[in-house]
N, C-alpha and C positions, 0 to 999 in steps of 0.2 A: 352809825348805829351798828352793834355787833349782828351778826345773823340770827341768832334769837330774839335781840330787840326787833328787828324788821320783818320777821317771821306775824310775833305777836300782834304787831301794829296792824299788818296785813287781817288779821285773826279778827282785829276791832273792828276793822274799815268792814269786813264782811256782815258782822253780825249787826251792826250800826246799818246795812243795808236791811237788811233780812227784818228788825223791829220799823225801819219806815216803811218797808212792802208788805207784811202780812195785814191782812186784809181782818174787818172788825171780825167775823165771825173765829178767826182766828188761824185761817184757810193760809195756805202759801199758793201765790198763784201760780198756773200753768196755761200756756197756748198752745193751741195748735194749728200746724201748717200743711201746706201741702209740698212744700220744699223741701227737698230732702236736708240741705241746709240751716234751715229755718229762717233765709236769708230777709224773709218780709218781719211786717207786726206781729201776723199772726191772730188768732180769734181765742179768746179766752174761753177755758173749757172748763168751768169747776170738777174738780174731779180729788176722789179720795187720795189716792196712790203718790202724787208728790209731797203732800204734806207729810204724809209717813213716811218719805223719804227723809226729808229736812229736818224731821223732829229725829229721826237716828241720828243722822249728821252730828247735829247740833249737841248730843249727850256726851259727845267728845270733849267741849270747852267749855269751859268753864265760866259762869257767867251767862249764860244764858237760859237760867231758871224762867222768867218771866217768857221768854218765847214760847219757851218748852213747853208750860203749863195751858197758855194758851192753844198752840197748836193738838195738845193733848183734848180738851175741852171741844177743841172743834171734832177732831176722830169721833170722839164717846158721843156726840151727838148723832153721829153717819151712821152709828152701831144699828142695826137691822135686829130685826130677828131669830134667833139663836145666837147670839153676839157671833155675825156675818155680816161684814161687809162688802158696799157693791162698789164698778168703778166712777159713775156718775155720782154728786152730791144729790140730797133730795128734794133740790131746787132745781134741779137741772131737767130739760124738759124731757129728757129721752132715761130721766132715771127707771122708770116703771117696765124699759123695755130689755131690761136686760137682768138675769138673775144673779146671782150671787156668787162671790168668786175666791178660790180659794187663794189667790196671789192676792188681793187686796187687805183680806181677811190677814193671815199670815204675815205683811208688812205691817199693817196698822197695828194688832196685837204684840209683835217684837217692840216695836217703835213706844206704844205705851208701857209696857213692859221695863224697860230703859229706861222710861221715866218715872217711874216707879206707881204705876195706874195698875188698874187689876183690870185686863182686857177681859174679862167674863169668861163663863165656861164652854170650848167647841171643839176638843179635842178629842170627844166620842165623833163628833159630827165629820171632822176631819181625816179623821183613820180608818172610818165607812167612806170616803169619797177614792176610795181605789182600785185599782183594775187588778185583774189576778195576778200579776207581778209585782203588787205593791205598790207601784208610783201611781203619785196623787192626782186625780182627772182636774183640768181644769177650771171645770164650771162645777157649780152646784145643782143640776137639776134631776128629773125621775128620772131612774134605772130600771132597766126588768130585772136584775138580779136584786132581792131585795139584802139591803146594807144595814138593817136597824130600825126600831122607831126613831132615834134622834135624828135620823136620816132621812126619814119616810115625812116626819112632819114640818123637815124645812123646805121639801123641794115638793111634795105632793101638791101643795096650792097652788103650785103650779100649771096644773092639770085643770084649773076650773076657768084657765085663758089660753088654750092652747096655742089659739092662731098667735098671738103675740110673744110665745116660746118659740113656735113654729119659724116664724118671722124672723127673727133674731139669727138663727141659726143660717137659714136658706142667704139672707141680703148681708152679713157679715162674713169675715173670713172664720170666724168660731166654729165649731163641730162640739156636739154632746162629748166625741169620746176625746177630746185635745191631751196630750201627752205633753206636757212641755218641760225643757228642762231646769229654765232658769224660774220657771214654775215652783218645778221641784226643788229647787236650792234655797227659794225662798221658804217651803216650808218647813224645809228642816232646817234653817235659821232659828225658824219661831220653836220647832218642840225640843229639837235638840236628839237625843236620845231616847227611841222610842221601839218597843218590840217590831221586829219587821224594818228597822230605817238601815241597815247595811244594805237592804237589796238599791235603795237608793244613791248610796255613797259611791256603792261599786259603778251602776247605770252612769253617775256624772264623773266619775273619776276614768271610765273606758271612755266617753266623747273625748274630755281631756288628750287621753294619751292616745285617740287617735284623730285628733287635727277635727274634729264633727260640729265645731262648734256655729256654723253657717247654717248647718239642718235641723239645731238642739231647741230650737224655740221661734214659735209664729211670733213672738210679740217683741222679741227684743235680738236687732239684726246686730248690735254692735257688739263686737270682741269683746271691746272692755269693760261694759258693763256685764255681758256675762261672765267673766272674771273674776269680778269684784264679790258679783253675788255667789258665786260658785267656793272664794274665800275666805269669804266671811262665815259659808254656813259648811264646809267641807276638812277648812286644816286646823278645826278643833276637834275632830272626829277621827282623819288620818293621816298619818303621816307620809301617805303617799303624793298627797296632792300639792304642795308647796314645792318641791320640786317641780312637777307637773307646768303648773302655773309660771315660775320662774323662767322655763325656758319656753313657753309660750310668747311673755312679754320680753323674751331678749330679741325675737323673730319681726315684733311689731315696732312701728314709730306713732306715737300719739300724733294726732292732728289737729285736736284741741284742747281748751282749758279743760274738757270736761274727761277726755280720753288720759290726759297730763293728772288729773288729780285721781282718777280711778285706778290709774298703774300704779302712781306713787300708794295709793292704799293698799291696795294687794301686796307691794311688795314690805309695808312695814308687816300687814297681816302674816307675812312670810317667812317674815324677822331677816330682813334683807334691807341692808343702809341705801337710805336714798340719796344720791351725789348732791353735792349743791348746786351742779348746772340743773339738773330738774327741779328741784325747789325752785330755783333764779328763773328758771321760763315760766313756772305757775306764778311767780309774783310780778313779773313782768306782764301777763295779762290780766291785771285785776283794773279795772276800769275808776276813773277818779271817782266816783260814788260809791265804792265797795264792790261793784258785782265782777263778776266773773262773766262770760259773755254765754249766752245761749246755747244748747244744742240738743238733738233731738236725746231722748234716756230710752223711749220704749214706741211704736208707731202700731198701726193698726192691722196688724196680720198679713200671711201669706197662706194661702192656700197646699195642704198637704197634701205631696201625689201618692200613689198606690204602693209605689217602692217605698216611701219615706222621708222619701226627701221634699222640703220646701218648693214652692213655685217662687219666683221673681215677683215682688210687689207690683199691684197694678199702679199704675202712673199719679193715680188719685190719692193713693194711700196717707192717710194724714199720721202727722209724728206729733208726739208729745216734748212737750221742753219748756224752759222758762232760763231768764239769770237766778230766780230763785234758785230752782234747784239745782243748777251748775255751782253755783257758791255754796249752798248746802255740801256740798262734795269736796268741793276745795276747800273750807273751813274742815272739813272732816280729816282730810289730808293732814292739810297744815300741823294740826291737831294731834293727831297720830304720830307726826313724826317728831313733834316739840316732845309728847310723853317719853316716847322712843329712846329720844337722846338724852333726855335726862336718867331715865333708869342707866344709858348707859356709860353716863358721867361719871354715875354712884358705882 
């Protein structure tokens, strides 16, 4: 087979996984572990945030209408109100205890977006969620500084359960005021160009070029996922950060299929050729069923010290992950770079 034919074939075997795992409601599943590895089963988490990973993925190839539209059907159902989403599904028992978040929100609205859905309108609700520098606060709930009515009547309800706001905040690693970075790269993913978004470009593009990316975010400890997302929503905006980025992953070695398909992203996002030994190591872990093997993508916070810097996850900390969404990534991959090479055939 030439390296396109086996590229493709690879492309089939994934998504041929991906339509026997999703789940009726149209969910792509996600566990969670307590292994930093994710070397057990694992406990199945319904939760919003991977399937809006998978349905971006998956807008890369072709042929995967029928996933898409499903996966989409299941988002548009999680839609909250003021079209906000949270990270638990609303079957999920611990959905009620946690408010609304502007990274779930943000991924699921790009993700439908792409797929050509009308994620509804939150982008008054969004550009009130900011602190006086600009960058986008984590969570959605009451401020004393007041932000607007569209602001006031998503997180005010809040106030009429307080112990269970309350609660959230004190027994998790979350904080009202959480700054995060790869937060904020997801948001401006989704708006793109928005009055006030340089102050953000500059914020992720100085972590960048000064090595910070260990302190830039409670929720997601791995390089190259913060990479990918700092890629995708950063070197359409400047031309600083492709550079940046490039010599970041010349410093790194991936260590799995999932770290192996996020680099190989970035770097078409870079417009940087990927060798064919990296393609041959991502196809060479694709498992006889299509999937791509497990690994964690985001885990459950670390506590911010008074300097700024992150604390060391406590030992309990559980990770997010699935082969779903490892394969969602590696198809994305693949994907990207089959586009790639053909533009640069022509």
């Amino acid at each position: 087979m030439s390296d396109s034919d086996r590229i493709q074939a690879a492309i089939d075997r994934g998504i041929a996984f991906l339509a026997r795992a999703q789940l009726p409601s149209g969910e792509f599943r996600v566990v969670t572990s307590l292994r930093p590895h994710m070397a057990d089963e694992g406990t199945p988490d319904p939760s919003v945030f991977p399937t809006a990973f998978v349905l971006n993925s998956l807008s890369f190839a072709p042929g995967t209408e029928r996933l898409r539209d499903r996966a989409a059907d299941f988002l548009m159902a999680q839609r909250g109100p003021g079209n906000l989403w949270r990270h638990w599904t609303r079957d999920h028992q611990y959905f009620h205890t946690l408010p609304a978040d502007v990274d779930d929100t943000a991924c699921s609205c790009a993700a439908l977006i792409g797929s050509g859905r009308e994620a509804g309108v939150n982008r008054e609700a969004l550009l009130a969620n900011r602190d006086a520098a600009g960058r986008f606060l984590t969570w959605f709930s009451p401020r004393w500084r007041w932000r607007g009515l569209a602001h006031a009547r998503l997180t005010w309800p809040h106030l009429l359960h307080p112990i269970v706001l309350t609660l959230f905040f004190r027994q998790t690693s979350a904080a009202p005021g959480d700054i995060d970075a790869g937060v904020n790269a997801n948001v401006l993913h989704y708006l793109g160009e928005y009055p006030g978004h340089q102050c953000v470009v500059d914020w992720l593009c100085a972590i960048l070029a000064d090595g910070r990316e260990d302190d830039a975010d409670k929720w997601y400890d791995n390089r190259f996922v913060l990479w990918y997302l700092f890629a995708r929503a950063l070197v359409p905006l400047s031309d600083k950060v492709a550079p940046l980025l490039l010599a970041r992953l010349a410093t790194a070695t991936p260590a799995t299929a999932l770290e192996r398909a996020l680099a190989s992203i970035v770097r078409v996002i870079c417009d940087e050729h990927i060798s064919a030994t990296e393609i041959d190591g991502l196809l060479a872990l694709q498992a006889a069923n299509g999937a791509w093997p497990r690994a964690a993508v985001y885990f459950g916070g670390r506590e911010r010290r008074a300097d700024g810097t992150l604390a060391p996850p406590h030992p309990d900390t559980p990770r997010w992950g699935s082969e779903e969404l490892t394969t969602g990534f590696c198809i994305e991959a693949l994907a990207r770079h089959s586009e790639r090479s053909g533009r640069c055939a022509t």
